[in-house]
C-alpha positions in Angstrom: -0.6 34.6 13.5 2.2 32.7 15.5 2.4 28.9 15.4 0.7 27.9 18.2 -2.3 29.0 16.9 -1.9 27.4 13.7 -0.9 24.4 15.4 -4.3 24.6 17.8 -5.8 25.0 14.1 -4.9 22.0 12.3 -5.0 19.5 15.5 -7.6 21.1 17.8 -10.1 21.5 15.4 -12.4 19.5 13.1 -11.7 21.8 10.4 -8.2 21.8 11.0 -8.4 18.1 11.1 -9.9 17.7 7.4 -7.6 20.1 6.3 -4.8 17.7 7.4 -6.7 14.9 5.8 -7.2 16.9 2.6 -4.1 17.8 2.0 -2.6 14.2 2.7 -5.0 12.6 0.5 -3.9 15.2 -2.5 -0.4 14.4 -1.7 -0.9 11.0 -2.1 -2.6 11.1 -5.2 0.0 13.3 -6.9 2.6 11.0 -6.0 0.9 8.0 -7.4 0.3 9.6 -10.2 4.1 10.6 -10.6 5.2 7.2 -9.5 3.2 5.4 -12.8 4.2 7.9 -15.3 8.1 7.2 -14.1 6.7 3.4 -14.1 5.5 3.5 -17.1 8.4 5.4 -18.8 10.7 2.4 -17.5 8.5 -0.9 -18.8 7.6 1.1 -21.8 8.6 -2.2 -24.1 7.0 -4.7 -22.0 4.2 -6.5 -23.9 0.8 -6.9 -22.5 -1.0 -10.3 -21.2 -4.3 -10.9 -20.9 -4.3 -10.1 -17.6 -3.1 -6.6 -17.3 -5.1 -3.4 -17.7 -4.4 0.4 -17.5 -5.8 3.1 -15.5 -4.9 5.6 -18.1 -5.8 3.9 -21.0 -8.7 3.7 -23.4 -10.2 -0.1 -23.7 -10.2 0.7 -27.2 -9.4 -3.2 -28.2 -12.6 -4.2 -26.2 -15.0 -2.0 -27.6 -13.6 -2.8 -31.0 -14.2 -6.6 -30.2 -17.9 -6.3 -28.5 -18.9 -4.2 -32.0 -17.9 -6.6 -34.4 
């Protein structure tokens, strides 16, 4: 296989095309991912408000307060 045909592959083609897509979307999603972690890592001390919430998080504190 020689790059021109890979090239005609990924930008000729509609598979090609969602392949390029695919892989971008991944990408992206691992690097937000990273990026939090590091984010969170940095703010680690920073006390909550009533405003913020967590992706990663249980809502344990909510479910505790609709129980009761």
């Amino acid at each position: 296989m020689d790059f021109m045909e890979i090239y005609n592959f990924l930008f000729n083609t509609m598979p090609g095309i969602g392949c390029l897509i695919g892989a971008g979307l991944v990408i992206s999603f691992i690097a937000a991912i990273i990026l939090e972690r590091k984010t969170r890592k940095t703010f680690k001390h920073r006390e909550k408000g009533p405003d913020d919430w967590s992706l990663f998080d249980d809502d344990d504190e909510e479910e505790e307060g609709e129980g009761k």
